[in-house]
C-alpha positions in Angstrom: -45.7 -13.1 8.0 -49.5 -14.1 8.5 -50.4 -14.0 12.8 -50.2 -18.1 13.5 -50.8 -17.1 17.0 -54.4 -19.5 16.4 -52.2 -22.2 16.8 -50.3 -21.4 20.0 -51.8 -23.5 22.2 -52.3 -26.6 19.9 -49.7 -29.3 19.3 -47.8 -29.8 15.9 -50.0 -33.0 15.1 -53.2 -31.6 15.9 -52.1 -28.7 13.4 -51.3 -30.7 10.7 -54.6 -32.4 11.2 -56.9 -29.1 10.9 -54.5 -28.0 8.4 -56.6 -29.6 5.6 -54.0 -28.1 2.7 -54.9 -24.3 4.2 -51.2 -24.0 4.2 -48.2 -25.0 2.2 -45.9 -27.0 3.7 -43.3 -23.7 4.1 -45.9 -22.2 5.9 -46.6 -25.1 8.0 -42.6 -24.8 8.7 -42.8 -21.6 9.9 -45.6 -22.3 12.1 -43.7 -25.1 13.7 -40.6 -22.8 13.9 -42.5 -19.8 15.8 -44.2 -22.4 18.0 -40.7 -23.7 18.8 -39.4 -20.6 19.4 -41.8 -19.0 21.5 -41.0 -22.1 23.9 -37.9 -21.6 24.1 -36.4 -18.3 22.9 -32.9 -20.3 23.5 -33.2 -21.3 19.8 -31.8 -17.6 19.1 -28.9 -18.5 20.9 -27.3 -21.4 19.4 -25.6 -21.0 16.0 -27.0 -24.5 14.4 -31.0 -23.4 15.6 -30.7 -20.1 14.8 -29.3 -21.2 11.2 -32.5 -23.5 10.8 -34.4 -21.0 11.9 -33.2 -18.6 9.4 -33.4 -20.9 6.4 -37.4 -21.9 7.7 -37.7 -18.3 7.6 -36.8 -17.9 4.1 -38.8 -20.7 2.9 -35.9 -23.2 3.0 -35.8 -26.9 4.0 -33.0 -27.0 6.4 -31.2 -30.8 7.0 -31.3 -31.8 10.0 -28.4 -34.6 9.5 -25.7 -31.4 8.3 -25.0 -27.8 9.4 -25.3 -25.5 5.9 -23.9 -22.3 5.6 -25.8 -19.6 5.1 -25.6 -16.3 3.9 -26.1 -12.8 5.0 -29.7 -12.3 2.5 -30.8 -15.5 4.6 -30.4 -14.3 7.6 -31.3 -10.2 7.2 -34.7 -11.9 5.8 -35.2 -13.8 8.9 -34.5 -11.3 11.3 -37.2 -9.0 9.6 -39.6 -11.8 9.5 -38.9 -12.6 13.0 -38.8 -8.8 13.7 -36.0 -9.4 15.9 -33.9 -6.1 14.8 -34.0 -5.0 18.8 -33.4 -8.8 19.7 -30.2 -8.6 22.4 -28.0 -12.0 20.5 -25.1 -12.9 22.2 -21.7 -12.7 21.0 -21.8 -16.4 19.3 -23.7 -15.6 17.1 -22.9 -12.2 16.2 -19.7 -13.9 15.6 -21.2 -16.3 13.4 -23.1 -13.4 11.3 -19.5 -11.4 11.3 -17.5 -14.8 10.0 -21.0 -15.3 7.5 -20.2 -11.4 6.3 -16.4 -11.9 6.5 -16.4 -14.7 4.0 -18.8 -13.0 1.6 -17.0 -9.6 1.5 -19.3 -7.8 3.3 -17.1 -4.5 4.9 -19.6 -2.7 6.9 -23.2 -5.0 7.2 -26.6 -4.2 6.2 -29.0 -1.7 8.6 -30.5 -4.7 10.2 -27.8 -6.1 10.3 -25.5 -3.4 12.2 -25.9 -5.0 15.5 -23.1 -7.1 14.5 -20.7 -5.4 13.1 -18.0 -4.5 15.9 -17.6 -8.0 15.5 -17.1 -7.8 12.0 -14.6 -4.9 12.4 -12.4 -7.1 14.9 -12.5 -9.5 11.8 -11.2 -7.2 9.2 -8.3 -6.0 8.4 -6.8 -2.3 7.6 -7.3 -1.5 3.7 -8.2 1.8 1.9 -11.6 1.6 0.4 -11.2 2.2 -3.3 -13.8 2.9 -6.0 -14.0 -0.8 -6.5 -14.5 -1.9 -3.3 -17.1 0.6 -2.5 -19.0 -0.3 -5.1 -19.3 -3.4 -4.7 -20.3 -2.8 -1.1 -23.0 -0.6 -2.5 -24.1 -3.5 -4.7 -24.3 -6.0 -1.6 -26.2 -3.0 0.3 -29.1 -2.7 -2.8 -29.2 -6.4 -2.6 -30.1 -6.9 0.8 -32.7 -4.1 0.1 -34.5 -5.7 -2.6 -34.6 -8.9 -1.0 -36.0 -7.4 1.8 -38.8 -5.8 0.1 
């Protein structure tokens, strides 16, 4: 992602203001959403910002009136846009990424990902992997790479 660090100290209207169309309105998201979040690094914290947050991340338009799933591509993008691999999350929402991976198959998650995955393991159950299954797991690992790229 481009530095927006110009705009730290300005307000969200003044930005809009100077923006004169230097920006598309994704990127004026994402401004708005690192601003945000260097004020208060608490957005990381709660499942329904850090979901927004993901989704502005990955050029989405989240609603504000509903909370919207989203998936484990979503949220590996916005951690490497956010470069928040090291980030310490708390167990909510390693949780939330676990149940997000649970629900979409995932058995063991993505690299970037890994920081959650002893609370994907309390999740699963006890299965032998066949040829199948680890395929498919090599599919959603290729995924993720491409999408990361």
């Amino acid at each position: 992602m481009d530095d927006f660090s110009d705009f730290s100290d300005l307000d969200n209207e003044t930005i809009c203001l100077i923006n004169e169309g230097r920006y598309t309105e994704n990127e004026m998201e994402k401004i708005f959403a690192l601003k945000a979040l260097e004020s208060n690094s608490g957005i990381l914290d709660n499942v329904h910002t850090f979901s927004k947050l993901m989704q502005v991340m990955n050029n989405l338009k989240p609603s504000v009136e509903t909370f919207e799933p989203i998936s484990i591509l979503v949220i590996a993008k916005g951690i490497k846009e956010l470069r928040l691999q090291e980030h310490d999350f708390n167990n909510e929402i390693k949780f939330y990424i676990a149940h997000i991976a649970f629900e979409e198959g995932w058995i063991k998650l993505p690299e970037i990902l890994n920081w959650a995955q002893e609370e994907l393991d309390e999740l699963s159950f006890e299965f032998e992997l066949d040829e199948d299954i680890t395929k498919m797991q090599e599919l959603k690992h290729k995924a993720v790479e491409r999408y990361l790229q």
